[in-house]
C-alpha positions as CSV (number, residue, x, y, z in Angstrom):
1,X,5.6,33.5,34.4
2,X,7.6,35.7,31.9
3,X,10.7,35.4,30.5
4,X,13.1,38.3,28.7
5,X,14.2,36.3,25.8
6,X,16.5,37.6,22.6
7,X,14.1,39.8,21.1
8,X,15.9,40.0,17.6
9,X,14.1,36.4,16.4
10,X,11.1,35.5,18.1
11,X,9.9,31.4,17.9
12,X,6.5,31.5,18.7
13,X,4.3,28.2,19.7
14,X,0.5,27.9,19.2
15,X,0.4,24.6,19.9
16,X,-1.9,25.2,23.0
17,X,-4.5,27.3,19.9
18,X,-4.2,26.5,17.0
19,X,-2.3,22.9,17.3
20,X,-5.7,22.0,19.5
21,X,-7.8,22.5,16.3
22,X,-6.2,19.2,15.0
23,X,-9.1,16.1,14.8
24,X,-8.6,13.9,17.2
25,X,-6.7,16.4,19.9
26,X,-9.2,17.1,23.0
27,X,-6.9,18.7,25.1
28,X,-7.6,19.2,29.2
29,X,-6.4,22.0,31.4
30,X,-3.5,19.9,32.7
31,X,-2.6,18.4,29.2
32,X,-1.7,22.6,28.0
33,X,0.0,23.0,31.7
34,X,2.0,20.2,30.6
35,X,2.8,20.8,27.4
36,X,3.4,24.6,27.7
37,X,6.2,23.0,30.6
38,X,7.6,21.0,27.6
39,X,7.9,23.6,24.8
40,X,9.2,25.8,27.9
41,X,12.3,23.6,28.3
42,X,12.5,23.8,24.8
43,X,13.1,27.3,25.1
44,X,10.6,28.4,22.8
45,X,9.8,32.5,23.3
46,X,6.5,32.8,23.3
47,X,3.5,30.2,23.9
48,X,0.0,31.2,23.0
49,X,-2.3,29.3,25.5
50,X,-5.7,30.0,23.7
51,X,-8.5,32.5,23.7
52,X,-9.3,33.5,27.3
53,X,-13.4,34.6,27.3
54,X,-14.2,32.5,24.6
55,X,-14.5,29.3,26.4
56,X,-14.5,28.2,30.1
57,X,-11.4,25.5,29.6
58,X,-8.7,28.8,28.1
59,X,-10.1,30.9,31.2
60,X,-9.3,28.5,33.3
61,X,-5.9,27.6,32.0
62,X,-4.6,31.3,32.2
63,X,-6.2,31.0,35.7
64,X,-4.1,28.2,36.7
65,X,-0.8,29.3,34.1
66,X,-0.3,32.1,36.8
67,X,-0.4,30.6,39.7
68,X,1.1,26.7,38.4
69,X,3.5,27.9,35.9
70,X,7.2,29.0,36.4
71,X,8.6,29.7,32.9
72,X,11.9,30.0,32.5
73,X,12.2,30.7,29.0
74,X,8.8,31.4,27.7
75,X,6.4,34.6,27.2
76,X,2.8,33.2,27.9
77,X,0.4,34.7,25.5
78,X,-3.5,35.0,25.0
79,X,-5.4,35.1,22.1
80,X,-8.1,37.1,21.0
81,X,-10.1,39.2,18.3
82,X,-10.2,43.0,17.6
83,X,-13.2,44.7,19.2
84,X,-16.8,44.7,17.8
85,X,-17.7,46.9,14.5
86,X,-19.1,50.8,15.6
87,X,-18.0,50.0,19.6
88,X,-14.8,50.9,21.4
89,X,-12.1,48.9,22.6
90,X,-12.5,50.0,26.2
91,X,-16.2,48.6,26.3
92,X,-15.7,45.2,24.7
93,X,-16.1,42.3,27.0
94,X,-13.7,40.4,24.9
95,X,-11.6,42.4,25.1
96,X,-11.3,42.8,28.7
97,X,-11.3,38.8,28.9
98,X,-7.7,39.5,27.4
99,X,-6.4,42.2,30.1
100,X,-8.0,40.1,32.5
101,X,-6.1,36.4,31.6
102,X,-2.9,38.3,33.0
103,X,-1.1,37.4,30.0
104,X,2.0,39.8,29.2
105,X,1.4,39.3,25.2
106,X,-1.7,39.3,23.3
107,X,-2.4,38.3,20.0
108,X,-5.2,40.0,18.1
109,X,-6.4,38.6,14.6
110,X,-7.5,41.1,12.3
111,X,-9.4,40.6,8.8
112,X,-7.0,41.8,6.0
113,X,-8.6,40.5,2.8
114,X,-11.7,42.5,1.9
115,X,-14.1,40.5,1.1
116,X,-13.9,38.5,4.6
117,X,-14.6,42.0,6.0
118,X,-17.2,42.4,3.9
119,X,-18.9,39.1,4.4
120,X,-17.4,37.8,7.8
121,X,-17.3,40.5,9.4
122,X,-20.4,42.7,8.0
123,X,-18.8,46.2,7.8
124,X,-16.7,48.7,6.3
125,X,-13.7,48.1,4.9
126,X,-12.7,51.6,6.9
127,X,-14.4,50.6,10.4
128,X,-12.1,47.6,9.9
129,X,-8.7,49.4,9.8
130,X,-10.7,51.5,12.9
131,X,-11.4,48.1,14.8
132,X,-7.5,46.5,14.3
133,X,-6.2,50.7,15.6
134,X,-8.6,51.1,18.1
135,X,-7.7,47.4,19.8
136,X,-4.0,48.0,19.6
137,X,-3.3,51.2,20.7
138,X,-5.8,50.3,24.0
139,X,-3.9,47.2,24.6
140,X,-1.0,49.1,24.4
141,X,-2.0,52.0,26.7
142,X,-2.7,49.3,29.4
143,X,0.9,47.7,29.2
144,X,0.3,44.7,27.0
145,X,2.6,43.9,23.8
146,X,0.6,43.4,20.8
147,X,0.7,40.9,18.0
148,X,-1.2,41.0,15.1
149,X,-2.4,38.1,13.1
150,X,-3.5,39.3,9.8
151,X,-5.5,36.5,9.0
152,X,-6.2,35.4,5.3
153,X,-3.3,37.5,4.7
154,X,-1.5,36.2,1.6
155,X,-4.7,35.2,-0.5
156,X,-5.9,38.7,0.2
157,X,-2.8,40.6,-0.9
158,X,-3.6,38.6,-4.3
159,X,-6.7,40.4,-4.4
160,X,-6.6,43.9,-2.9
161,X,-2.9,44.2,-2.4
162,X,-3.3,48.0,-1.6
163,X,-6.2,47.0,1.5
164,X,-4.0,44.2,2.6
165,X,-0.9,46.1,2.9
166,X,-3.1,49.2,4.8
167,X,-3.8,46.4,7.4
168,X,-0.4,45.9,8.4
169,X,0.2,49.2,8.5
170,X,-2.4,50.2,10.8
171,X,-1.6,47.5,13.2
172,X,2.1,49.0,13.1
173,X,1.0,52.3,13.6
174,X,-1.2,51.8,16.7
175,X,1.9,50.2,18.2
176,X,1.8,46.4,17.0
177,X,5.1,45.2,18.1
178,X,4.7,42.3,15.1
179,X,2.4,41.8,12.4
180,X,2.1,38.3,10.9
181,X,1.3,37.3,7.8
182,X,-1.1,34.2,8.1
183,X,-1.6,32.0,4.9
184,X,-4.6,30.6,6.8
185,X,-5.8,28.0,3.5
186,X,-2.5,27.3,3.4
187,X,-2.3,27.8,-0.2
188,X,0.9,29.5,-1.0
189,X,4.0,28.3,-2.5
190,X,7.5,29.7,-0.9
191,X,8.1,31.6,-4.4
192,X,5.0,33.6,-3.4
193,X,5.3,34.0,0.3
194,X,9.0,34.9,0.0
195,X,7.9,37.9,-2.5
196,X,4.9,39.0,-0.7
197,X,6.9,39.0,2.8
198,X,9.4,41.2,1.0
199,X,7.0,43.5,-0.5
200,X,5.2,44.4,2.3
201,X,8.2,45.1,4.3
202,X,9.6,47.4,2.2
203,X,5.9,48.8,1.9
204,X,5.2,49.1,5.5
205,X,8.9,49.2,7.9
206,X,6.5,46.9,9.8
207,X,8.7,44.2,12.2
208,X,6.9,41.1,10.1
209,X,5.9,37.2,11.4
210,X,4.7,34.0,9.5
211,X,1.7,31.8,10.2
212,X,1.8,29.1,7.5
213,X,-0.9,26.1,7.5
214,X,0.4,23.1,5.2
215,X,-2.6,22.6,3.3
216,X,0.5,22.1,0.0
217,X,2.8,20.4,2.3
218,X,5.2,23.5,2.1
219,X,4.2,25.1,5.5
220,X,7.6,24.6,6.9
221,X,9.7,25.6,3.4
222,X,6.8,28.9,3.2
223,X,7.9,29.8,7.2
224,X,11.6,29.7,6.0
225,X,11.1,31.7,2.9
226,X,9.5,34.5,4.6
227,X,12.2,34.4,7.5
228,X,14.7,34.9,4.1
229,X,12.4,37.4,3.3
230,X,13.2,39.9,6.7
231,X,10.5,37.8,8.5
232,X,11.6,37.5,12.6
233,X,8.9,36.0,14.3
234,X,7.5,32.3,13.1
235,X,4.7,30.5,14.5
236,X,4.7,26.9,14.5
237,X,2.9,24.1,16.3
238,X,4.7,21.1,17.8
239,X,4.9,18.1,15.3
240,X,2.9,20.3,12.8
241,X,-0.6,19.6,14.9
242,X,-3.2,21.6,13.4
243,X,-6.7,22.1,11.8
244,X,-7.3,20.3,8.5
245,X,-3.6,19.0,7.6
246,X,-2.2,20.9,10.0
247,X,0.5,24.2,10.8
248,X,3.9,24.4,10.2
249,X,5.9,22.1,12.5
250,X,8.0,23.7,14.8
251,X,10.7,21.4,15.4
252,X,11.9,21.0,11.3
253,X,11.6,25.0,11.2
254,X,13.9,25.1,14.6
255,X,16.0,22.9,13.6
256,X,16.4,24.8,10.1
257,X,17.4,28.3,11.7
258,X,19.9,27.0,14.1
259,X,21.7,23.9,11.4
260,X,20.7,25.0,8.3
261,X,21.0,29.2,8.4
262,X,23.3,29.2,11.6
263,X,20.9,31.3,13.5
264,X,20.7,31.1,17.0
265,X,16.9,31.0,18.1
266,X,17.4,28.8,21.4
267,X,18.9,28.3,24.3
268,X,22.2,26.8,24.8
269,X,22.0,22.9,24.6
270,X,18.3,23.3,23.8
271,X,18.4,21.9,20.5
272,X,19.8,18.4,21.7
273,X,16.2,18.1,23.3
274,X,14.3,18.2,20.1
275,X,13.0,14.4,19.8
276,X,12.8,13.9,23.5
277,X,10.4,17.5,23.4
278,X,8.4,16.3,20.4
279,X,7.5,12.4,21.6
280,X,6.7,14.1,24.8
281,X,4.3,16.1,23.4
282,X,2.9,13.6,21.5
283,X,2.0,11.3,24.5
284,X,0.5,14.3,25.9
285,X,-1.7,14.8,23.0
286,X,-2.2,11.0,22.8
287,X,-1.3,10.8,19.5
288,X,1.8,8.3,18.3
289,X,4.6,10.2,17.6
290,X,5.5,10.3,13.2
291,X,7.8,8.2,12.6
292,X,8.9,9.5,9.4
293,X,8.7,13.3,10.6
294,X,12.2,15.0,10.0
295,X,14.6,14.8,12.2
296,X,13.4,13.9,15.1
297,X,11.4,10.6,13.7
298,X,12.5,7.4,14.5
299,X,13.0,6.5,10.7
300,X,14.5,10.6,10.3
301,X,18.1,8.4,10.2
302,X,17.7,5.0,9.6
303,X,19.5,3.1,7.0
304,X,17.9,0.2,4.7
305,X,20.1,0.1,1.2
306,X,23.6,-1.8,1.5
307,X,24.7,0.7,-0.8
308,X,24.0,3.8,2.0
309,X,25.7,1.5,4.6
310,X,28.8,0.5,2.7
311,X,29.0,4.7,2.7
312,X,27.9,5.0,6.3
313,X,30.7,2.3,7.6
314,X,33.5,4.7,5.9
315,X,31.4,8.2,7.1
316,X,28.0,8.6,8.5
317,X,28.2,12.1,6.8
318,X,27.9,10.6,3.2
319,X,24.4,9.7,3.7
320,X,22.8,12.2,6.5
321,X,22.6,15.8,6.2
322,X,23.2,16.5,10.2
323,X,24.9,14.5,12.9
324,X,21.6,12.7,14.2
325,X,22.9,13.8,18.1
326,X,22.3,17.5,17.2
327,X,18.7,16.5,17.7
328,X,18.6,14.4,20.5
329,X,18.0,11.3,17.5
330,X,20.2,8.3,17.1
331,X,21.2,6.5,13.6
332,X,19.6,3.6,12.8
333,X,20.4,0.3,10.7
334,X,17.6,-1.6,9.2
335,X,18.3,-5.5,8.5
336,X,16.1,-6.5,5.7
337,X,16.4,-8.9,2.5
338,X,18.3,-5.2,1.0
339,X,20.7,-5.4,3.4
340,X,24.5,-6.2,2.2
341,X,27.7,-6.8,4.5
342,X,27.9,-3.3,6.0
343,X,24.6,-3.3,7.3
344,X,25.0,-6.5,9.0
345,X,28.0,-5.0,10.6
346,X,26.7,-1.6,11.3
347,X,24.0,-3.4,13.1
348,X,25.2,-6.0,14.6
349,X,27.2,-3.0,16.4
350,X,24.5,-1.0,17.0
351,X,23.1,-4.4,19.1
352,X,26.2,-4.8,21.2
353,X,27.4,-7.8,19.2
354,X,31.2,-7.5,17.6
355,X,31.2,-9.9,14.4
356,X,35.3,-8.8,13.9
357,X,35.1,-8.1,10.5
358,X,34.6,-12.2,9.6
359,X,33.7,-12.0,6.1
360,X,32.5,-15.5,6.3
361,X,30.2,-14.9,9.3
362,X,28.8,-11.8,8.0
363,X,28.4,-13.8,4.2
364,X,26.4,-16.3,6.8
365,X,24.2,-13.9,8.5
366,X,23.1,-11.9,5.0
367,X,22.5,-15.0,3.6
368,X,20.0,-16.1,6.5
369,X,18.6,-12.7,6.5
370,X,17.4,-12.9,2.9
371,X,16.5,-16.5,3.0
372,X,14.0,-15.5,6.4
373,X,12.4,-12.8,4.5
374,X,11.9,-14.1,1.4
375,X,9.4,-16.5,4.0
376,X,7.7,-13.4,5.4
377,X,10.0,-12.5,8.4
378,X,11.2,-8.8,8.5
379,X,13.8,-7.6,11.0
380,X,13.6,-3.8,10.7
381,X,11.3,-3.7,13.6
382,X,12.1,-6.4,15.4
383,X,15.6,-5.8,16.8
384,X,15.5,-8.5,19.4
385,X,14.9,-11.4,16.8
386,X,17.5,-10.2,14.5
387,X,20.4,-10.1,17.5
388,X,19.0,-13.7,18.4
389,X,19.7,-14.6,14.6
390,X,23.1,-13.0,15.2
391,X,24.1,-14.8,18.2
392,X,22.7,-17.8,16.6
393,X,25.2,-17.8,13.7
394,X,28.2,-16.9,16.3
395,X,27.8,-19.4,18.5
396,X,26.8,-22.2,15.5
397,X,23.2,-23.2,17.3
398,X,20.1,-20.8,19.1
399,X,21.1,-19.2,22.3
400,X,17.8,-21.4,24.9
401,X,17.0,-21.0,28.3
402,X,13.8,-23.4,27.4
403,X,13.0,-26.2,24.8
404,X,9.2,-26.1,24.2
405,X,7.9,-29.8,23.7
406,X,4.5,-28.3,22.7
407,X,1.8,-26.2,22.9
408,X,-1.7,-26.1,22.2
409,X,-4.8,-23.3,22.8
410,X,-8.4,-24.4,23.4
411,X,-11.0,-21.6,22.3
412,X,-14.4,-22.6,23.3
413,X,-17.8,-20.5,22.3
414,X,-20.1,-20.6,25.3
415,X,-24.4,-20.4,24.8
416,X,-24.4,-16.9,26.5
417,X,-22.0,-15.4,23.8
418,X,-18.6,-15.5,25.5
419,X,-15.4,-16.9,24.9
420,X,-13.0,-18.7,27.6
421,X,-9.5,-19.6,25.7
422,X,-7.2,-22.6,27.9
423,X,-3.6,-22.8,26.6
424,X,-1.1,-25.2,28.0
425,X,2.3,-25.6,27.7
426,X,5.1,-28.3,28.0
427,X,8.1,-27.3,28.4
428,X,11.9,-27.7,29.2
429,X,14.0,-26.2,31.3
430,X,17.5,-26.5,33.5
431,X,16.3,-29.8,32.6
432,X,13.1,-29.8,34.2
433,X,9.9,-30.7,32.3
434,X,7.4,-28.1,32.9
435,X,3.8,-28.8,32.0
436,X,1.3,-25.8,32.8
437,X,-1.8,-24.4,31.8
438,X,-3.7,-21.2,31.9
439,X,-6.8,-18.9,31.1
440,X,-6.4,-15.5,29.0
441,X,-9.0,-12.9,27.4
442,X,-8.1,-14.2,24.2
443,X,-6.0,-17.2,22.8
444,X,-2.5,-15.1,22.7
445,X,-2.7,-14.3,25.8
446,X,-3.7,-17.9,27.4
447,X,0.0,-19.2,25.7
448,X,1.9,-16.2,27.2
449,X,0.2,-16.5,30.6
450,X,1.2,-20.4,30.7
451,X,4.7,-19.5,29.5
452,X,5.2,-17.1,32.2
453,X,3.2,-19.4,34.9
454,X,5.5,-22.2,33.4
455,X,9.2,-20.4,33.6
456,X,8.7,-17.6,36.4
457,X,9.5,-20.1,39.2
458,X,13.1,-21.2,37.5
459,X,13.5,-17.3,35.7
460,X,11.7,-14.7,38.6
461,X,12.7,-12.0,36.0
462,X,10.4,-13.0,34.1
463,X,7.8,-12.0,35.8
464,X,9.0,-8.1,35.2
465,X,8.2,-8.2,31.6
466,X,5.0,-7.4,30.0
467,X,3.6,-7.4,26.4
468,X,3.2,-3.3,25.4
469,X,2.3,-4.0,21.6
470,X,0.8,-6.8,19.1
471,X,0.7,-6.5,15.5
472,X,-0.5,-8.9,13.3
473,X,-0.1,-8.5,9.1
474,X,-1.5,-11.0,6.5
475,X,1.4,-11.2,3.8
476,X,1.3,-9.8,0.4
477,X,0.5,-13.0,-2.0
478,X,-1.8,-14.1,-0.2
479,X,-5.6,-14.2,1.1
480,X,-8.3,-15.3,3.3
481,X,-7.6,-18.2,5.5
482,X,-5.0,-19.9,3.7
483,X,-2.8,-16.8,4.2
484,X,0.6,-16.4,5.7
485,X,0.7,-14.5,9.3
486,X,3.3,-12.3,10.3
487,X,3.5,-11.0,14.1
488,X,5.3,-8.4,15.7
489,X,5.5,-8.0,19.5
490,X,6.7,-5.4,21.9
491,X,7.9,-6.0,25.1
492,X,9.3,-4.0,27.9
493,X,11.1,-5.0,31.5
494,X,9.8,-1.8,32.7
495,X,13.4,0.0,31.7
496,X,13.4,-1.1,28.0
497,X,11.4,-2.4,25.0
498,X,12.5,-5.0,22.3
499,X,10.6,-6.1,19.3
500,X,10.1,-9.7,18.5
501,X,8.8,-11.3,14.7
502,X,7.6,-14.7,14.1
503,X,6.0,-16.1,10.8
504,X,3.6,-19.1,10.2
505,X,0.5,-20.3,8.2
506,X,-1.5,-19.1,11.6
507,X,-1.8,-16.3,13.8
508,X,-1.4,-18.9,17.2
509,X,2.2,-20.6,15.9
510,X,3.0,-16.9,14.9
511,X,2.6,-15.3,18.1
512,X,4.5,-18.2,19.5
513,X,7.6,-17.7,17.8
514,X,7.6,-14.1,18.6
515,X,6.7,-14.7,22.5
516,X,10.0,-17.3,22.5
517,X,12.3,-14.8,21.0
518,X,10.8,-11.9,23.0
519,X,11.3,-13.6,26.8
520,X,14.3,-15.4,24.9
521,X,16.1,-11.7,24.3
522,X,14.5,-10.6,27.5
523,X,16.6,-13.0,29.6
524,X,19.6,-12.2,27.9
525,X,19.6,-8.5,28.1
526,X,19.0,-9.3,31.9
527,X,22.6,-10.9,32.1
528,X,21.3,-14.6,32.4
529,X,23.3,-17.6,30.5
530,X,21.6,-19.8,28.4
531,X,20.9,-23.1,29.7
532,X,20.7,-25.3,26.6
């Protein structure tokens, strides 16, 4: 269960604490098992796994962590509080709870600004400085390392630098092997972390960490300040999960060290596994994965301007800061009504699809793009319509493997409440007309159950594909019923997904379009020639 990392830079993970105190996260036993596997094959250092003692679900985790986990990389690491006011170290059951989770590394937080010992804690600014000794050096003398999060750290250097600063050193003293300076309101700007960090060093020779919330959005540019500070031991959470606005986010601050300040901090090869890590870890959590979060987002490198593609088509550098790969991440061009020759090109080979530098073709296809979205369509998430469009322009008429003669969906409001919705479907196809019908839990999904009951017979692949995701968007400009729909569907063969648009004056004929394209694309990432 433990590890001998590099000791010179420590990358420390409370995901499994503090990362849990994000609304929303309700994390079992299995769920931190599974995560602390994750940030393991990250190669993270250390993992904090929560506060054994003061709840059944951490006791039971560090129960099951020594028995279920095999870390290969990783310290695991409890959390808990110093002992009690006028008691002893020895005696305090919560403090036992910590010798007893097994854990190799405990965490203590200690009050350092005064008036939270004062009014928090109801005691002594003295007995305080005794409780944060007392608790370390016993830790110590039964073979545990010691951290120390000095909690409320920064905001109470601003107003009793002196007791502050006598906090760290009494932690160091008793044989703290870190002492981390917590900006728990997340208040501070890097200017100020960077010259307290430095300050207190110098003050104290104390080996010094960061614990920054983002409560300014600077948690992540604060963690890297006090790192240029002499700071060698950040705490982060996965994808900045936290309480209120959350902690600073590991993977941007890992990312930083290694790219950015050319300091090694994981393992070989480790670094290529960031995204894959983080969207893990958010399905874990069951929370969708950011995608605008830096560098491992799915937007963290995709393109929209013609402008930034005309660059990108000469060098990819001119317009991202890292080689997406470094990251695990991949480039990405977005098609939209901004798009200008380059991006048609750049995307068109991103799809698979050549278009040989034919200026006339690509003059074709920018010219369709713009005219399609000025009607409501939009192609930066919908992939699969926009290589359609594509082969559509190629090959001078739509790539078919069925003409739809119509369509039409019955809704009908039962007296006991309920809805039944009938669609049916005619259809051809290898020159067979097709007319079927079928029942679904709402209208949408009566047309896409007669599709399929209409095609699966002459196309048996279809019947591997499923809808994952359905958006619908009323367009800017307009309102109420009379309003333009836009839909966007996902759908997967079980290997894959593709995205699929379609635009009309109602949701139905909307979700139609997209439901063609999507089994449409489908059918021709399978391998299958169009019939028509």
């Amino acid at each position: 269960m433990t590890a001998e990392p590099d000791d010179s830079f420590h990358v420390f993970d409370t995901t499994l604490r503090d990362g849990a105190q994000r609304e929303g996260i309700n994390l079992t036993v299995a769920d931190k098992l599974t995560i602390a596997r994750h940030l393991d094959d990250f190669g993270v250092g250390f993992i904090e796994g929560g506060w054994p003692g003061a709840n059944p679900r951490d006791t039971e985790f560090f129960a099951r962590a020594a028995k279920e986990l095999d870390l290969r990389h990783a310290t695991l690491v409890a959390f808990g509080a110093t002992r009690r006011a006028h008691a002893s170290a020895a005696d305090d059951p919560q403090v036992r709870a910590l010798l007893d989770s097994g854990a190799p590394v405990i965490t203590l937080v200690a009050k350092s600004h005064d008036r939270h010992v004062e009014l928090a804690l109801r005691t002594t600014l003295e007995e305080n400085l005794a409780m944060v000794a007392d608790t370390v050096s016993y830790l110590v003398a039964q073979g545990r390392r010691v951290f120390v999060d000095c909690e409320h750290f920064f905001d109470g250097y601003k107003a009793n630098a002196g007791y502050a600063t006598a906090v760290v050193r009494a932690a160091h003293e008793a044989g703290a092997s870190v002492v981390v300076l917590c900006d728990t309101n997340g208040g501070m700007l890097p200017a100020q972390v960077q010259a307290v960090t430095g300050l207190v060093l110098a003050d104290t020779g104390a080996r010094l960490g960061i614990h920054a919330q983002d409560d300014t959005g600077c948690a992540v540019a604060n963690t890297l300040a006090a790192v240029d500070a002499g700071a060698t031991h950040v705490q982060c959470t996965a994808n900045g999960y936290g309480e209120r606005v959350g902690n600073s986010n590991l993977f941007p601050v890992v990312a930083a060290l290694e790219l950015k300040h050319g300091r090694r901090v994981l393992p070989e090869g480790a670094l290529a596994e960031m995204t894959r890590i983080s969207h893990a870890i958010a399905e874990v959590v069951n929370l969708p994965p950011s995608t605008h979060q830096p560098y491992v987002g799915v937007s963290a490198f995709a393109h929209k301007a013609g402008l930034h593609a005309s660059a990108i088509k000469v060098d990819p550098d001119l317009y991202q800061h890292i080689d997406p790969e470094l990251v695990g991440n991949t480039m990405r061009m977005l098609v939209s009504d901004m798009a200008g020759r380059a991006s048609i090109e750049l995307k068109g080979r991103e799809l698979g699809i050549d278009l040989g530098e034919d200026r006339e073709l690509v003059g074709r296809v920018v010219a369709r793009v713009k005219e399609r979205e000025l009607k409501g369509y939009t192609y930066e998430a919908a992939d699969a319509s926009f290589a359609l469009l594509l082969r559509a322009e190629i090959n001078g008429r739509p790539q078919r493997f069925f003409r739809t003669e119509s369509w039409r969906v019955i809704t009908e409001d039962r007296p006991d409440g309920t809805h039944a919705n009938e669609a049916t479907v005619k259809m051809w196809a290898k020159g067979e007309r097709i007319v079927a019908t079928a029942e679904g839990n709402g209208p949408v999904n009566a047309l896409d159950r007669a599709l399929l009951s209409a095609l699966e017979r002459i196309y048996p692949k279809l019947a591997e594909f499923a809808l994952v995701d359905y958006k619908v968007r009323i367009l800017e400009g307009t309102s109420g019923t009379d309003s333009t729909t836009r839909v966007l569907i996902t759908t997967t063969d079980g290997e894959a997904e593709w995205s699929t648009v379609g635009v009309a004056d109602n949701v139905i004929a909307a979700s139609w379009q997209a439901l063609d394209d999507a089994y449409t694309y489908g059918l021709l990432r399978a391998g299958l020639d169009p019939q028509e």
